[in-house]
Every structure is written in structure tokens, then in C-alpha cells.
C-alpha positions, 0 to 999 in steps of 0.5 A: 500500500502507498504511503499517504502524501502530506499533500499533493504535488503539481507536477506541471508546476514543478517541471516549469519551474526546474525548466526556468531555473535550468540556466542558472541552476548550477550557480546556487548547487552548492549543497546538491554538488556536496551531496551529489559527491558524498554519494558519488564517494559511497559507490567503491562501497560495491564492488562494481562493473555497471553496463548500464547506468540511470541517473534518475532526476540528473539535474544539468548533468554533472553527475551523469557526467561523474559515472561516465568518468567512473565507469567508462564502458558503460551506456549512460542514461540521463533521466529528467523532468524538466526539458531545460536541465537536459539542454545543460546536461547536452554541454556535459555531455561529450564526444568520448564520455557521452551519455543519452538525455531522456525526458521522463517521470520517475513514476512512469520510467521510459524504459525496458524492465530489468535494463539498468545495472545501477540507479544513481539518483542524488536529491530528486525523490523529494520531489515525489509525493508517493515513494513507493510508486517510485521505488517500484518502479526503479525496482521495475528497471533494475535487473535483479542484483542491480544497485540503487544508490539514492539521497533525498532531504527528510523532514527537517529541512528548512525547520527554520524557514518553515518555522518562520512562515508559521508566523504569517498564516497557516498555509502550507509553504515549504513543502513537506518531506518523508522521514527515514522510517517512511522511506524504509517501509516504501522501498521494502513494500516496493520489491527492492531487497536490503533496504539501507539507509542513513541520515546527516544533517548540514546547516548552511548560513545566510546573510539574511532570509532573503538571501535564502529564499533567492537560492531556493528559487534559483534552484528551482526549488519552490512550493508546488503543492496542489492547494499552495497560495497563489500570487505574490506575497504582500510586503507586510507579509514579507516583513513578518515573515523576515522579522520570524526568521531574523529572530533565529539568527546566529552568529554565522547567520540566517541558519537554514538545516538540510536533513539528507538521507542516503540510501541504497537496496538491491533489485529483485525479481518480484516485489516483496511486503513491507518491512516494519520494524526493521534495522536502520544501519548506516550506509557507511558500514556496508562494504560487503561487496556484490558481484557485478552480474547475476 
């Protein structure tokens, strides 16, 4: 069974806005790179020897452009919703290391079952309401054996953003995020075998919340739920919602926590129940290593 979403997403909305912020995505990365090179870095866990690559949700292309380097003979797919982060992908993309563009939904994967080696996917899956739709579908495509090798943010992020809107109205502005249990059960329900996951909590620092809400927006980082506010936000509004925020300000800044999960599971060749209750270790521990082939 699903995981009920918090709320529901407008997918048409989210793709417009990775589209508009595609030519300047890279310029406000910072966290999406560091995260991106922390999961990159976790790959030598495995022993490895893919043919067959997805980046699943590949932003511009840097890390479809980081596995064609690490994994030189394989057939790299780069997968995206938005049209506009495909076209930055295309300059990453190069003559000796190329790797193909694909437009498509994480919940409804273009592609052949049992085709990819490895999913690598690094902070997309918080832009999906229903998890476990696509961890079945991720474990769809993965042939049995396959690795996938994900992060995404969990609930804590933003607690400070969050908690200052909540002194303008009710309404929700930041959008909500699956905690690590929830996550745990989606992937066991979905089919994938042995579910690990770990979490790590990265504070970063602005001059002012205003400096903050720039950088989400450049990310193409904003609130696409279904029942969201529409329009501008008034100035009075704005003035309360900085006057919130300013009240937690430290000596580094505006503080802003990021909580990142990581996670990896294996393809099977059915889906299998649920899980509860399960151990939780951390990632970091697994060094088992797992043969590239069936």
C-alpha cells in the first residue's frame, strides 16, 4: 500500500519551474554538488562493473557526467523532468564520455524492465509525493542484483524557514518531506531487497532570509503543492515573515538545516511486503561487496 502524501504535488508546476531555473541552476548547487559527491564517494562501497547506468532526476548533468568518468564502458542514461536541465546536461555531455538525455517521470520510467545495472539518483525523490510508486518502479528497471544508490532531504529541512512562515498564516509553504522510517517501509513494500539507509544533517548560513529564499528559487526549488497560495506575497507579509526568521539568527547567520538521507537496496525479481520494524544501519558500514552480474 502507498504511503499517504502530506499533500499533493503539481507536477506541471514543478517541471516549469526546474525548466526556468535550468540556466542558472548550477550557480546556487552548492549543497546538491556536496551531496551529489558524498554519494558519488559511497559507490567503491560495491564492488562494481555497471553496463548500464540511470541517473534518475540528473539535474544539468554533472553527475551523469561523474559515472561516465567512473565507469567508462558503460551506456549512460540521463533521466529528467524538466526539458531545460537536459539542454545543460547536452554541454556535459561529450564526444568520448557521452551519455543519452531522456525526458521522463520517475513514476512512469521510459524504459525496458530489468535494463539498468545501477540507479544513481542524488536529491530528486523529494520531489515525489508517493515513494513507493517510485521505488517500484526503479525496482521495475533494475535487473535483479542491480544497485540503487539514492539521497533525498527528510523532514527537517528548512525547520527554520518553515518555522518562520508559521508566523504569517497557516498555509502550507515549504513543502513537506518523508522521514527515514517512511522511506524504509516504501522501498521494502516496493520489491527492492536490503533496504539501507542513513541520515546527516548540514546547516548552511545566510546573510539574511532573503538571501535564502533567492537560492531556493534559483534552484528551482519552490512550493508546488496542489492547494499552495497563489500570487505574490504582500510586503507586510514579507516583513513578518523576515522579522520570524531574523529572530533565529546566529552568529554565522540566517541558519537554514538540510536533513539528507542516503540510501541504497538491491533489485529483485518480484516485489516483496513491507518491512516494519526493521534495522536502520548506516550506509557507511556496508562494504560487503556484490558481484557485478547475476
Amino acid at each position: 500500500m502507498n504511503l499517504p502524501a502530506p499533500f499533493r504535488l503539481d507536477r506541471r508546476a514543478l517541471a516549469r519551474a526546474f525548466d526556468r531555473a535550468s540556466n542558472r541552476y548550477d550557480v546556487h548547487a552548492q549543497l546538491q554538488r556536496q551531496v551529489r559527491e558524498e554519494l558519488l564517494a559511497r559507490l567503491p562501497f560495491f564492488r562494481l562493473a555497471p553496463q548500464r547506468i540511470l541517473d534518475l532526476g540528473c539535474g544539468t548533468g554533472e553527475g551523469a557526467a561523474a559515472l561516465r568518468r567512473q565507469f567508462k564502458g558503460a551506456r549512460t542514461v540521463a533521466l529528467d523532468l524538466a526539458p531545460g536541465m537536459l539542454t545543460q546536461a547536452a554541454r556535459r555531455s561529450r564526444l568520448w564520455r557521452r551519455f543519452a538525455r531522456v525526458c521522463g517521470d520517475a513514476a512512469a520510467l521510459p524504459l525496458a524492465s530489468g535494463s539498468m545495472d545501477l540507479v544513481f539518483s542524488s536529491l530528486m525523490l523529494q520531489w515525489c509525493e508517493q515513494p513507493q510508486a517510485i521505488f517500484a518502479e526503479i525496482c521495475r528497471v533494475l535487473r535483479p542484483g542491480g544497485l540503487l544508490l539514492f539521497s533525498t532531504l527528510g523532514p527537517q529541512t528548512l525547520e527554520e524557514l518553515r518555522s518562520a512562515w508559521r508566523a504569517v498564516d497557516t498555509t502550507p509553504h515549504v513543502s513537506e518531506f518523508v522521514d527515514l522510517p517512511q522511506l524504509s517501509v516504501a522501498m521494502g513494500g516496493a520489491g527492492l531487497a536490503e533496504p539501507v539507509l542513513d541520515t546527516d544533517q548540514v546547516v548552511r548560513h545566510y546573510p539574511d532570509p532573503l538571501a535564502l529564499m533567492r537560492e531556493l528559487k534559483g534552484l528551482g526549488a519552490r512550493n508546488a503543492a496542489s492547494d499552495r497560495r497563489r500570487g505574490l506575497l504582500g510586503r507586510a507579509a514579507l516583513r513578518t515573515l523576515t522579522a520570524a526568521y531574523e529572530r533565529q539568527r546566529t552568529l554565522d547567520g540566517i541558519p537554514a538545516t538540510f536533513e539528507v538521507i542516503y540510501g541504497a537496496a538491491f533489485g529483485t525479481t518480484s516485489p516483496a511486503p513491507a518491512v516494519h520494524g526493521e534495522t536502520l544501519v548506516p550506509l557507511s558500514a556496508v562494504r560487503r561487496a556484490r558481484p557485478s552480474t547475476p
